[in-house]
C-alpha positions as CSV (number, residue, x, y, z in Angstrom):
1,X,8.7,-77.4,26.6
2,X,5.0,-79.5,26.7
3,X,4.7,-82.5,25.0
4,X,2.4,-81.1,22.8
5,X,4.4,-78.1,21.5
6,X,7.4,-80.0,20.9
7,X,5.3,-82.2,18.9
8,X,3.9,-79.2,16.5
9,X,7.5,-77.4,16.2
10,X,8.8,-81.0,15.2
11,X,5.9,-80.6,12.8
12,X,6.9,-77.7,11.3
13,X,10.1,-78.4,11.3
14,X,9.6,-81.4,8.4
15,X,7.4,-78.8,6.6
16,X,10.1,-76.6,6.1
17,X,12.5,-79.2,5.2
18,X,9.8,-81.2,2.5
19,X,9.7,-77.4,1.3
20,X,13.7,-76.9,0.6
21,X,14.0,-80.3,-0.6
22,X,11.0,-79.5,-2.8
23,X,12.4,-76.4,-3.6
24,X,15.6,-77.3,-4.2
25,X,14.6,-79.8,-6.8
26,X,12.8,-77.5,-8.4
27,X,12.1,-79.4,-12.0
28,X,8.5,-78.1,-12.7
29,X,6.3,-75.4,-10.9
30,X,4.6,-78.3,-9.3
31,X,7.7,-79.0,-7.3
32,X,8.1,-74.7,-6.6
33,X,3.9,-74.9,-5.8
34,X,4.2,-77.7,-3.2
35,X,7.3,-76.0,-1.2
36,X,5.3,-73.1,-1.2
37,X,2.4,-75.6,0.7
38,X,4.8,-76.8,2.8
39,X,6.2,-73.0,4.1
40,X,2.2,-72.4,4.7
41,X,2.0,-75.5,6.6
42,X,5.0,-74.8,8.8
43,X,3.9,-71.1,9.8
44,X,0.7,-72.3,10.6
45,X,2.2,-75.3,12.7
46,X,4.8,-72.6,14.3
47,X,1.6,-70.2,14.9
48,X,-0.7,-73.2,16.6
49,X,2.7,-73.5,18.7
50,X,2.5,-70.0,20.0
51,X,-1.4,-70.1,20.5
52,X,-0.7,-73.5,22.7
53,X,1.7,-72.0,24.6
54,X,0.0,-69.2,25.4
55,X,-2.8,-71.5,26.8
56,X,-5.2,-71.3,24.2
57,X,-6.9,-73.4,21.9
58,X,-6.4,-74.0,18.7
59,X,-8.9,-73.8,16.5
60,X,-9.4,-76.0,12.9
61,X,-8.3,-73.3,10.8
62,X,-5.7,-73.1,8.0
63,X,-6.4,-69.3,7.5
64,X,-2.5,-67.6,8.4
65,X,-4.0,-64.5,9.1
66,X,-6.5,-65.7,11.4
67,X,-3.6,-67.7,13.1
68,X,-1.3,-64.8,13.4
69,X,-4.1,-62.8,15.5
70,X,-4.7,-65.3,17.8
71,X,-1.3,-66.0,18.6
72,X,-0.8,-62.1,19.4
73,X,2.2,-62.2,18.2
74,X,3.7,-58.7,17.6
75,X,5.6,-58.7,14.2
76,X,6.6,-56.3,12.1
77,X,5.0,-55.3,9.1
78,X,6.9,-57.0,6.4
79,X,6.2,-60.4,8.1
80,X,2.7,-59.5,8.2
81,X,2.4,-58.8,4.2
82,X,4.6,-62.2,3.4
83,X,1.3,-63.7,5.4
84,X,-0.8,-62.1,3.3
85,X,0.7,-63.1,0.0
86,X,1.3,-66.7,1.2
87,X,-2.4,-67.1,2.9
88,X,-4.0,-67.9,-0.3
89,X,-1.9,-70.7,-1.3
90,X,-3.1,-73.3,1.3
């Protein structure tokens, strides 16, 4: 694995753990608000991954939609909605 992907996936990784712990807490919808920023941020982190390993570049974009194209990744619908409904909340 390239330095560089590594470093993204380790990344996205924290998101998604700053998200749980977030999550977990869960004492006011600011807590449930920022794990919800913290799953965008690690989709888009795991996305970039994809788009770098492919050989592209990555553009300065936080749009999930956007990312998911460029990666051209094949997934299935459902994951493609849960995008769509999380897009927004950057």
């Amino acid at each position: 694995m390239k330095k560089l992907t590594k470093k993204w996936l380790d990344f996205a990784r924290a998101d998604l753990e700053a998200a749980e712990v977030l999550l977990k807490s869960g004492k006011t919808h600011w807590s449930r608000q920022l794990s919800v920023l913290h799953c965008h941020q690690a989709i888009e982190k795991i996305l970039k991954t994809v788009i770098i390993s492919n050989g592209d570049e990555v553009k300065k974009v936080h749009n999930l939609i956007f990312l998911l194209n460029e990666s051209k990744l094949k997934v299935p619908q459902e994951f493609k909605q849960y995008i769509e409904e999380l897009n927004p909340h950057y």
